[in-house]
N, C-alpha and C positions, 0 to 999 in steps of 0.2 A: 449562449452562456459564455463569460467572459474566463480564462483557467483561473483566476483568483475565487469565482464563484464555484468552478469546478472543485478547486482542494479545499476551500469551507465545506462544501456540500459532503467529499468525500473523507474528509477529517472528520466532518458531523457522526459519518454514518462507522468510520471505522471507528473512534471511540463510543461509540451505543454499542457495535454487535460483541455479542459473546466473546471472550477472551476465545475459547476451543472453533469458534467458526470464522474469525478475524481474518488468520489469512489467506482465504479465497478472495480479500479483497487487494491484494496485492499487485496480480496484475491490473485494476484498473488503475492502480496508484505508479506501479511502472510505465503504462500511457500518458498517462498526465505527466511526470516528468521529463519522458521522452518528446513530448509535444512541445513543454518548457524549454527545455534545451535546443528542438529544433527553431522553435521560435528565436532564440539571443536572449530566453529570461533565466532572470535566478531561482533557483531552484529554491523553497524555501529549505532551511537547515532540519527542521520537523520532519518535511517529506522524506529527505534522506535518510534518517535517523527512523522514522515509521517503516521505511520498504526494507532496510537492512533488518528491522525486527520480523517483518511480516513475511520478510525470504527464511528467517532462523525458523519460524515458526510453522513455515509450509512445509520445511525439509524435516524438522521433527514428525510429523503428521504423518509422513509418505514413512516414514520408522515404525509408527503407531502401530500400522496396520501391516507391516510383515507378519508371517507369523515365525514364532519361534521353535 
């Protein structure tokens, strides 16, 4: 699978899944860009702009569940 087919597939899936379960998709989305960049590719501006949400989104999560 080519990485352009990779962040279709995985853009596919992160705008379907749930808003509340979204960002366990993150690290596969930090792979894919790390393999971009290992590569010499450009990163699309989406990716970036998706992982900086989906890191905001993991850190509130791990907040969720402290207790208070």
């Amino acid at each position: 699978m080519t990485d352009h087919n990779r962040w279709t597939d995985l853009l596919r899936k992160i705008e379907r899944c749930p808003e509340a379960d979204r960002y366990r998709l993150q690290p596969d989305l930090a792979r894919l860009i790390h393999d971009l960049k290992t590569q010499g590719q450009s990163v699309p501006s989406k990716a970036r702009k998706w992982d900086h949400l989906l890191q905001s989104e993991a850190l509130e999560a791990q907040f969720d569940n402290v207790p208070v």
